[in-house]
C-alpha positions in Angstrom: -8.9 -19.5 -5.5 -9.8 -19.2 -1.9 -9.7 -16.1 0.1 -9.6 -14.8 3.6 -10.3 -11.1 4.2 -8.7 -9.5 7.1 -10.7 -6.5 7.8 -14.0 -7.4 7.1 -15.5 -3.8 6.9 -16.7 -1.5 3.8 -14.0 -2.2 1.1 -13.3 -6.0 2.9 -17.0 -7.1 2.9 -17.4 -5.7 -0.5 -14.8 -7.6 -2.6 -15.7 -10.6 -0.1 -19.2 -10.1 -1.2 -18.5 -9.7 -4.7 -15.6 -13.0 -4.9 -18.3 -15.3 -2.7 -21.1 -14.5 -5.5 -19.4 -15.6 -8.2 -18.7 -18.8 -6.1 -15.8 -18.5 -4.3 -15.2 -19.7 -0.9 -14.3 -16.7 1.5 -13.7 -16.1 4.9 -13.8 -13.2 6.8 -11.3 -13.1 9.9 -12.1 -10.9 12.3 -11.0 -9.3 16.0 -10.6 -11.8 18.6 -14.0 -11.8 20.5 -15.9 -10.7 17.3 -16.8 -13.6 15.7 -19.9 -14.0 17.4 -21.2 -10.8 16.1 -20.8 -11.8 12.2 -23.6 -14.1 11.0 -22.5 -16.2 8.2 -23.9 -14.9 6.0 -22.6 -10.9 3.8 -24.9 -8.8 2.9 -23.9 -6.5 0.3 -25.8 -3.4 -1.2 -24.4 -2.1 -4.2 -24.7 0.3 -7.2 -22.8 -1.7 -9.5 -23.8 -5.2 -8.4 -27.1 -4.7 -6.8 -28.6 -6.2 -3.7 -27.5 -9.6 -2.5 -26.8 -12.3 0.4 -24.1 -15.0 0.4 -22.7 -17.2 2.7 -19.0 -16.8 4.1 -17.1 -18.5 6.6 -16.0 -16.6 9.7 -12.6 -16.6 12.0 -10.5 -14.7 14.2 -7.2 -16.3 13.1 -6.0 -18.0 9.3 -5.9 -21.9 10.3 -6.3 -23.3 6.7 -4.7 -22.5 3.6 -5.6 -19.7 1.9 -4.3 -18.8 -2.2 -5.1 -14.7 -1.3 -5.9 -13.3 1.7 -7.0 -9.6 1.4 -6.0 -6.6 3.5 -8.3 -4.4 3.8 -7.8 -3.3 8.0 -7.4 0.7 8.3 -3.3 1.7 8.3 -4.0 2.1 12.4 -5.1 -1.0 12.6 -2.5 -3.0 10.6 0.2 -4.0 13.3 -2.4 -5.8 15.6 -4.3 -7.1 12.6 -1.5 -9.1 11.2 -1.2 -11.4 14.7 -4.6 -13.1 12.8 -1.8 -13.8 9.6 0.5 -15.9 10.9 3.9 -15.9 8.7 3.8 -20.2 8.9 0.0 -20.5 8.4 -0.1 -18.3 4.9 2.7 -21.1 3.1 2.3 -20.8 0.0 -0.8 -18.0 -0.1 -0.3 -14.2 -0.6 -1.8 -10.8 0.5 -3.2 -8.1 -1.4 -3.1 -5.1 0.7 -6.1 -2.7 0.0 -5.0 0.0 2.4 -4.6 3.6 1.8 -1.2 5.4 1.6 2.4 3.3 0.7 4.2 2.8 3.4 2.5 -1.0 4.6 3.5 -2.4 1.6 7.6 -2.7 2.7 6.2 -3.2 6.5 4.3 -6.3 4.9 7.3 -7.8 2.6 9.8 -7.6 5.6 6.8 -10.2 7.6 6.0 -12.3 4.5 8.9 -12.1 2.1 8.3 -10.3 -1.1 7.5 -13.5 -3.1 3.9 -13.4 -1.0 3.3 -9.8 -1.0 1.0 -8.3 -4.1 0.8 -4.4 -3.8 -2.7 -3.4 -4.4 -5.3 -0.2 -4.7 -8.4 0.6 -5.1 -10.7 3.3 -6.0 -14.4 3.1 -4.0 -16.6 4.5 -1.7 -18.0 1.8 0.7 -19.2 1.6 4.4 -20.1 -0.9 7.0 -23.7 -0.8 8.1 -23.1 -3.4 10.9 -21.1 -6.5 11.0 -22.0 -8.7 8.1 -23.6 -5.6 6.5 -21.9 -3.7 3.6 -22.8 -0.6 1.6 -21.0 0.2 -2.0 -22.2 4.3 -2.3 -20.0 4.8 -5.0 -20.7 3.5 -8.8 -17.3 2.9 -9.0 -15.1 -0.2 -7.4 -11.8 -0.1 -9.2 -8.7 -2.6 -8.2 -5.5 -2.3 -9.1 -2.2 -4.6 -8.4 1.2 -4.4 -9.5 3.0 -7.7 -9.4 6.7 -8.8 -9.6 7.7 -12.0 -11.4 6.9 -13.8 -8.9 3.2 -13.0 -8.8 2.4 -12.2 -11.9 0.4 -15.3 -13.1 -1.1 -15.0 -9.6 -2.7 -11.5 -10.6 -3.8 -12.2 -14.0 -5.9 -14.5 -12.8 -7.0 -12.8 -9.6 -7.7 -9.8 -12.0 -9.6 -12.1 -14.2 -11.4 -13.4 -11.2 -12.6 -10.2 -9.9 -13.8 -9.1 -13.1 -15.8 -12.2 -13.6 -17.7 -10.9 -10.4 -18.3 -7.5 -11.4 -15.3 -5.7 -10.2 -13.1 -3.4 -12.4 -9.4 -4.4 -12.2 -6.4 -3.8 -13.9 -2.3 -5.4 -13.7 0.1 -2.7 -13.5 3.8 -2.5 -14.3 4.7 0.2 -12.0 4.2 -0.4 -8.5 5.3 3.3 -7.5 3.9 4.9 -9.8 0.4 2.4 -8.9 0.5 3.4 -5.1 1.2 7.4 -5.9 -1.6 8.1 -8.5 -4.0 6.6 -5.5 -2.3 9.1 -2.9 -2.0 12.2 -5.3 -5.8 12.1 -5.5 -7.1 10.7 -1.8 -5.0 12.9 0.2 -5.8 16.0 -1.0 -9.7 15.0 -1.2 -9.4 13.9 2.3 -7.7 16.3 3.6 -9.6 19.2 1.9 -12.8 17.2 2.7 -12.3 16.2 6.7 -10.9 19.9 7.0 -13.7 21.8 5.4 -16.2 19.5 6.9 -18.0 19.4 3.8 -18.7 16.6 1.0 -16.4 17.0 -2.4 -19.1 18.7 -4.2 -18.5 21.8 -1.0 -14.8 21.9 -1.6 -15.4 22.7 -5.1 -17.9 25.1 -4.8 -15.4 27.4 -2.5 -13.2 29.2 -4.0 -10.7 28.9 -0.8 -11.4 25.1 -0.3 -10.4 24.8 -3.9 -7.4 26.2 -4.1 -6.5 24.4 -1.0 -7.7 20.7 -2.7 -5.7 22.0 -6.0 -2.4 22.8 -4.0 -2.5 20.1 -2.2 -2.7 17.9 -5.4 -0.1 19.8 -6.8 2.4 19.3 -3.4 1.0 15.5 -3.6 2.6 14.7 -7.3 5.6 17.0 -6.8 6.9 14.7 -4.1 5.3 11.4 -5.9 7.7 12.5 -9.0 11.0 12.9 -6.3 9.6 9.2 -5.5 10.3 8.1 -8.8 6.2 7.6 -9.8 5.0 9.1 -12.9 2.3 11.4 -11.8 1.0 14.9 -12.9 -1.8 17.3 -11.2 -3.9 17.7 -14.8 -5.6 13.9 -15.0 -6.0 13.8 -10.9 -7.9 17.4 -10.9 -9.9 16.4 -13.5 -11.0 13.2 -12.5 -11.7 15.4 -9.1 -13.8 17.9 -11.0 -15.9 14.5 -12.4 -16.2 12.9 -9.2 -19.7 13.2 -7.6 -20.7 16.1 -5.7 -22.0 14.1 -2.0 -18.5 11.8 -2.4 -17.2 11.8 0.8 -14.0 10.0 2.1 -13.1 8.0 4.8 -10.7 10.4 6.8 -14.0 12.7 7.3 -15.6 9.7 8.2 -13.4 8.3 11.2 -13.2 12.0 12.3 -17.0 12.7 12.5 -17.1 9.3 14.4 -14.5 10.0 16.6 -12.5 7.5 15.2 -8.5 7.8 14.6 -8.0 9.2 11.5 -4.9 7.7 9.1 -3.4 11.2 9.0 0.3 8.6 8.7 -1.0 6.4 6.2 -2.1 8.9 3.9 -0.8 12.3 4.6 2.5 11.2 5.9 4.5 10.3 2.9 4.1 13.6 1.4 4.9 15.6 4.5 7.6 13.3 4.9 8.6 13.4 1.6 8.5 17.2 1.5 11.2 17.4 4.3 13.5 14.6 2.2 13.2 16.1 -1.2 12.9 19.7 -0.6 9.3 20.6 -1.4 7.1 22.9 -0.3 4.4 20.6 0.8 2.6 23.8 3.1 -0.6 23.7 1.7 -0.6 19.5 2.9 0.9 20.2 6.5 -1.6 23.4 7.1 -4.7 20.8 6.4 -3.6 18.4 8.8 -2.9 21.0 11.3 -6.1 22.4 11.2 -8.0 18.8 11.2 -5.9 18.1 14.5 -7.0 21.7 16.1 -10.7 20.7 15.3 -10.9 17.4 16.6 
């Protein structure tokens, strides 16, 4: 297959890195006046697949076909991202949106159709040193995509593709219940994290930030049930409480740099979803509230 990545930071340059290894052609498609920044060639450093360079083609808009192009832009970003996806140029291609939270994924079917939309997750700590310059700081990289008959061949052998470069990645059956179990675990670790200021390993270790990152789990899958995804608090604390002590997530990231954080993408659907369903979702709404007074 060939692939395009739109949103050629930490996750983007890492799967780019990892596809264009194993020998596939990739392209990175980046902001208009950007391109001159990117040298053609990703260099990826990584706990899982080590240190390597590899050479990638570089744009600011799709112009060529394209079987997958990835999605990998923050939530923020995604409305002005998309002018670089044209709906005529990705014929017969589709995307696999990599961003956090659930609401892009109708946003993208109502642009492409859902015939050339494959919902997608995935589970990793990565950064952008500089452009053309990733950094994998987890030991974990983890895909997941939930298909519909339509793309279903299409992600076995994307699945089979990634693993063949190193990746983990697994086809799901349940694209709700795919998108919640990501979102029942990242917002209340981001939240707990960009609030407390502190890596996971802090949270646990107070007993306030705890019960905060617990309740907010808790609020998270009450709401992802109401949704119709099958989610409970017991596997998401405990894969918490195994989780390394410096992991850090993105949220705190953006908010240390100043950045805009996706307090929509991710924190939204449960406060939304709270209001809609009747749950109390307080533990969720006093987090954000206190990143926002902070910032």
């Amino acid at each position: 297959m060939r692939h395009a990545v739109l949103g050629a930071g930490g996750v983007g340059g890492l799967v780019g890195g990892a596809l264009a290894q194993a020998g596939h052609s990739v392209t990175l498609l980046v902001r208009p006046g950007r391109r001159r920044y990117y040298p053609q060639v990703l260099s990826v450093e990584s706990k899982t697949l080590g240190r390597f360079e590899v050479p990638v083609g570089v744009a600011e808009r799709l112009d060529e076909p394209f079987d997958v192009v990835w999605i990998t832009v923050k939530a923020t970003a995604l409305k002005a991202a998309l002018h670089a996806v044209p709906e005529q140029q990705l014929r017969s291609g589709v995307v696999v949106p990599l961003l956090n939270g659930i609401d892009h994924v109708a946003k993208l079917r109502q642009r492409y159709g859902p015939e050339r939309v494959l919902p997608g997750t995935i589970r990793v700590e990565a950064e952008q040193l500089e452009p053309g310059r990733v950094r994998q700081l987890s030991s974990f990289a983890h895909i997941e995509v939930a298909p519909n008959l339509t793309t279903l061949t299409r992600a076995e052998v994307l699945c089979s593709e990634l693993r063949a470069a190193g990746l983990s990645c697994e086809v799901q059956d349940d694209e709700v219940t795919m998108l919640w179990s990501k979102l029942c675990f990242l917002a209340p670790f981001a939240l707990a994290t960009t609030a407390s200021g502190g890596s996971l390993g802090t949270v646990r270790s107070d007993a306030g930030w705890r019960t905060c990152l617990e309740a907010g789990v808790k609020e998270a899958c009450a709401v992802g049930l109401a949704e119709g995804a099958e989610v409970a608090p017991e596997p998401i604390l405990a894969t918490l409480q195994e989780a390394p002590d410096a992991f850090r997530s993105s949220m705190q990231k953006d908010v240390a740099a100043g950045r805009e954080p996706e307090f929509d993408a991710i924190a939204g659907p449960i406060l939304r979803g709270g209001n809609e369903h009747g749950i109390d979702v307080s533990t969720t709404r006093a987090l954000v509230d206190r990143i926002i007074r902070a910032a």
